[in-house]
Every structure is written in structure tokens, then in C-alpha cells.
N, C-alpha and C positions, 0 to 999 in steps of 0.2 A: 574850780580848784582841782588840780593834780592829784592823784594818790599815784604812786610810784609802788608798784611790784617788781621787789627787785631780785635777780638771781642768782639766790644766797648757794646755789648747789654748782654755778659755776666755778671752776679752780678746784671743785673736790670728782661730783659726779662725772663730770667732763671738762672740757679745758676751757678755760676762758680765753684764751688768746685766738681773738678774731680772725687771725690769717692761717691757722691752724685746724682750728674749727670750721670754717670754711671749705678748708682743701677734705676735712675727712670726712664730714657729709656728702661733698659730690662724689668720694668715692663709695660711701655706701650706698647711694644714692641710683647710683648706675651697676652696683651690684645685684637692685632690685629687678634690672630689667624691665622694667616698666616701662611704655612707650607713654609716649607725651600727649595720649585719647584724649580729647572729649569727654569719655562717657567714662573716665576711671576718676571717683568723685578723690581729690587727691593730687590730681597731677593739673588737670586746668584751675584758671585765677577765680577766684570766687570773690564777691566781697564778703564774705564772712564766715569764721573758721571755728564751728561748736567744740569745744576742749572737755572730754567726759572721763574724768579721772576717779579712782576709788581715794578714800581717805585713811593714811595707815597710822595720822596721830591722836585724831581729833574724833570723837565719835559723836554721830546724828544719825536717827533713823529718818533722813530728809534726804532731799540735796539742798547744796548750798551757794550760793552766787557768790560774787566776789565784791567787793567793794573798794577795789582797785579802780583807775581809768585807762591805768599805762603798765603792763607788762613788761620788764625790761629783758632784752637779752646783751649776748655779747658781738650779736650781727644787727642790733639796731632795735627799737622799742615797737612794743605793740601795743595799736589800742584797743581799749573793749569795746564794745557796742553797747554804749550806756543806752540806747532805745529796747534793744531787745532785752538788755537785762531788766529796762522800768515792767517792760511789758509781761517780764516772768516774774516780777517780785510781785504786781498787780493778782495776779493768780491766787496768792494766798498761800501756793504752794511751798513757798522755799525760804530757809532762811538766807542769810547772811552770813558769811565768815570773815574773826576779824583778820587785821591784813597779818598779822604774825601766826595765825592757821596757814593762811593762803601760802605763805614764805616757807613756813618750815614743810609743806607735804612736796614731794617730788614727783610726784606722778603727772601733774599736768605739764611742768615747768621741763620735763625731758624732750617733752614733744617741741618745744617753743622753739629751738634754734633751727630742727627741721621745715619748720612753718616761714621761720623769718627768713631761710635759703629756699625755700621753693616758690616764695609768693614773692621774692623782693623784686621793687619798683613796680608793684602793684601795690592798690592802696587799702589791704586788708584788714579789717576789724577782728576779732576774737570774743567770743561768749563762752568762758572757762564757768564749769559745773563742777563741782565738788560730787560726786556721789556718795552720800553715805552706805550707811548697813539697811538698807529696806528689805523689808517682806516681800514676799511676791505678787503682792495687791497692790503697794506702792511702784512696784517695777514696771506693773502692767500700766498704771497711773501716769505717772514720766512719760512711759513711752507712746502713750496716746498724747497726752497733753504736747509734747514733744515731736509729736509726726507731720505737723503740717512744716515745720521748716526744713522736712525732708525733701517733699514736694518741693521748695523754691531752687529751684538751680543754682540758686547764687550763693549757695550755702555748703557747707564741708564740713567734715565731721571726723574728729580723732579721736580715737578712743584709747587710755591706755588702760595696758594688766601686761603683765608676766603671769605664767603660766607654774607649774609644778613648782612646788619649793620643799625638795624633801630633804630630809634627816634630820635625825634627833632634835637640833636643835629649832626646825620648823616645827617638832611636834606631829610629823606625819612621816611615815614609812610604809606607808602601801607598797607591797612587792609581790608580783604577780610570777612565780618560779617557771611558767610555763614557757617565759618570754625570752628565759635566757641571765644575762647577766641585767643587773638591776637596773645599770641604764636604761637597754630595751625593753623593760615593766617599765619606765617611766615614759618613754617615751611611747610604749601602746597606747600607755592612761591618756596620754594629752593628745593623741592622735585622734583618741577616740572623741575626746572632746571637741577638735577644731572639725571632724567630719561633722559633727550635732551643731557644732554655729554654724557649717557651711549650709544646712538643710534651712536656715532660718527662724527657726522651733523656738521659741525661748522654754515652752514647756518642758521640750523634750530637755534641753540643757538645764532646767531646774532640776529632772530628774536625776539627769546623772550625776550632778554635784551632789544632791543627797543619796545616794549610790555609792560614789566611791570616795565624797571629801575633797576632790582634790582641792590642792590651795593654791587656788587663781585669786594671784588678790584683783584683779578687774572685775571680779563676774559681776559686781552688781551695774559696774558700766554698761558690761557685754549683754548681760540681760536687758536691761533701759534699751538699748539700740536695737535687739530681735525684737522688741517690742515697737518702737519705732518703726520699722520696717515692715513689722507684720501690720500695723496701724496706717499707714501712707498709702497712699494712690498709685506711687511709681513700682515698679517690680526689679527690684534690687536683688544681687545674688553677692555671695561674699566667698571669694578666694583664696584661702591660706598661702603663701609667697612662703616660707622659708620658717624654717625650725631649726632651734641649736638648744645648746645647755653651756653653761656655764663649767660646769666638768663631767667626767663620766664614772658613775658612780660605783663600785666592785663590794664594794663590804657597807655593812652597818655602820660605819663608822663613819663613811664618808657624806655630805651633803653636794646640794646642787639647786640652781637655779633654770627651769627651762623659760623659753624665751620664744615666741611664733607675733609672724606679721602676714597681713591680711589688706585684701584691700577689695572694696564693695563697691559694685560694677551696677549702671545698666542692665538691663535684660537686653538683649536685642541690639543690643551695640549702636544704640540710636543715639547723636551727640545733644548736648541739653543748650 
């Protein structure tokens, strides 16, 4: 029997009209520069694409699976990998979210149209993860339990967050005067954060969230995956590709959203 995930944030987050959607992926898509590697986990066909989103409605200190079969988008539907999910719900570890969780959180379902324009006419599965609020014991936990399908080649992996969400009404205004206008305090703070993912560290990156706050609603993705990564066989390195904000910030008054994309490579540039 079908369970249908459907893409209730098409027509508002982004457009639903397939031929539209279409043309502005390819051209973000080639803004990224990215060449068409081997060895950049992202760009070759994989049969199966792990989707690790934070939760911003629904609270669990878990992660949580889907109990979905079919992802919809508006370039065409995806399936889950009901074996890898039997095989993660088997663990004991995770629960379940129902499908009107799954529907109302947008963080996984952004990535989905990306996924269904780079893999199409390839016959790719998805294993969508909920990430809740975990501790640092459970993040270490994921990311072990979680490593060996780092190892599989056939396997992909997307993580989402946005990065800084300042003013007033995020509840956070960290501003560092030294840096200039408060833009550039913001975007020191996240710079300094994407240089501590790019080291691999999830320790080091625990620390600095408790340090300065910032409000990455990913980190507990981004965490689970330095964890991953430090837990796997393979020696992965992760690249930050581009940084923006949503506006640029001059007074107390104003808010902003930053936004940074990354993409986690091979060592050695060996193809898999």
C-alpha cells in the first residue's frame, strides 16, 4: 500500500510549476560550478539519497523516519527505501513521524526537487531522517550507527540548515563591533563556523555553538554527519561553495537570514 508524501510547500516555498522549476534549478545549479566528478558525493547517480533535516515543528530528542513510501515532487515522485528504513527502525533507535509531521516540516522537502533534477532517469530511492533536538551523546550515536552507509558508494547524502538567523525577532543579536557593520559580525560568526565544519571536528563545532549561540537550525544534522564522517573508513573533506544572506543588516532593527552550501568530497580525488 502507497503512503504519498505530498509537497504541501510547493506554490508557496517555491514554485510548483514544473517547467519553471525546472529551468531555475539548472541555473542554480550551474552557478554552483561544480563539475560532473566521480568523487564529489552529489553530482554522480547513486541508488540512494539519505535526506538529514533538523525538525522546526514537531519536537523529539530522537530522529525520526518517515512512514511515507513515496515522496512527491513537482519534477516527478520519489521513492523511499523501505529496506533501509525496516533496517533503521530494527535498531531500536528511532522513532516514527506521522505523515502530517513529515508534510508540515520543510527542511527535507527543499532539497527534494534538487534531488529529482539531478538524479532524473536514474532509478533513485531516498532515506528522509527527521533530526531532532539530541544531546551530544546521541549525535555521536547517529553518527556511528549511521557510518557504515557512508562507506557504500551508492549512497548520498543531504543535509539541510541555514545558517545565522539574527534579530530581534530570532531572539539573537550577537554583534561583534570590531567587524564593522553588523552584516560583517554576522557573517565573521558563520564563517567561523563553516571553517570548524570544514576541519571535520563535530567537537570542535559543539563547542563553538556553545560559545557564541549561533542559530543554525541544522546543527544537529550537521553534527550527526561530522560524526558520520569521523566514524567511516572513507576520508571525506567538506567544502563550503558559497555564502549569502537574505539581507544586510545596518541597525538593530533589522533581521536576516544567512544561508551557506557545501559539498563533501573524496580525499584524493579517487572516483568510487
Amino acid at each position: 500500500m502507497e503512503t504519498v508524501r505530498r509537497a504541501l510547500h510547493a506554490g508557496s516555498w517555491y514554485t510548483d510549476n514544473t517547467k519553471k522549476l525546472g529551468e531555475e534549478l539548472d541555473e542554480w545549479l550551474r552557478a554552483t560550478g561544480l563539475p560532473k566528478s566521480a568523487d564529489i558525493r552529489g553530482i554522480i547517480a547513486p541508488s540512494r539519497v539519505f535526506l538529514l533535516g533538523p525538525s522546526h515543528h514537531h519536537y523529539t530528542p530522537k530522529c525520526a523516519l518517515t512512514r511515507a513510501t513515496i515522496y512527491r515532487t513537482p519534477l516527478g515522485d520519489l521513492p523511499v527505501d523501505l529496506e533501509v528504513i525496516e533496517e533503521l527502525k530494527a535498531t531500536g533507535k528511532f522513532e516514527l513521524m506521522d505523515l502530517q509531521v513529515d508534510e508540515a516540516e520543510h527542511s527535507m522537502e527543499m532539497h527534494l526537487p534538487y534531488i529529482a533534477k539531478v538524479f532524473h532517469g536514474h532509478q533513485v530511492k531516498i532515506v528522509p531522517i527527521l533530526v531532532g533536538s539530541l544531546n551530544s551523546q546521541n549525535e555521536a550515536m547517529y553518527g556511528r550507527l549511521l557510518a557504515k552507509y557512508v562507506d557504500d558508494p551508492q549512497n548520498f547524502f543531504s543535509v539541510s540548515s541555514d545558517f545565522c538567523h539574527w534579530g530581534s525577532r530570532f531572539h539573537y543579536t550577537h554583534y561583534d563591533k570590531k567587524h564593522g557593520p553588523i552584516h560583517k559580525s554576522i557573517e565573521a560568526l558563520d564563517r567561523m563556523g563553516m571553517d570548524i565544519i570544514e576541519t571535520g571536528d563535530p567537537d570542535a563545532f559543539k563547542e563553538y555553538l556553545q560559545d557564541f549561540g549561533n542559530t543554525i537550525c541544522g546543527r544537529h544534522p550537521i553534527s550527526v554527519f561530522l560524526h558520520m564522517l569521523k566514524s567511516c573508513s572513507e576520508k571525506i573533506s567538506i567544502g563550503f561553495i558559497r555564502y549569502e544572506q537574505s539581507s544586510k543588516c545596518k541597525s538593530m532593527k533589522d533581521s536576516s537570514v544567512s544561508y551557506a552550501s557545501a559539498a563533501a568530497k573524496l580525499d584524493g580525488g579517487g572516483s568510487r
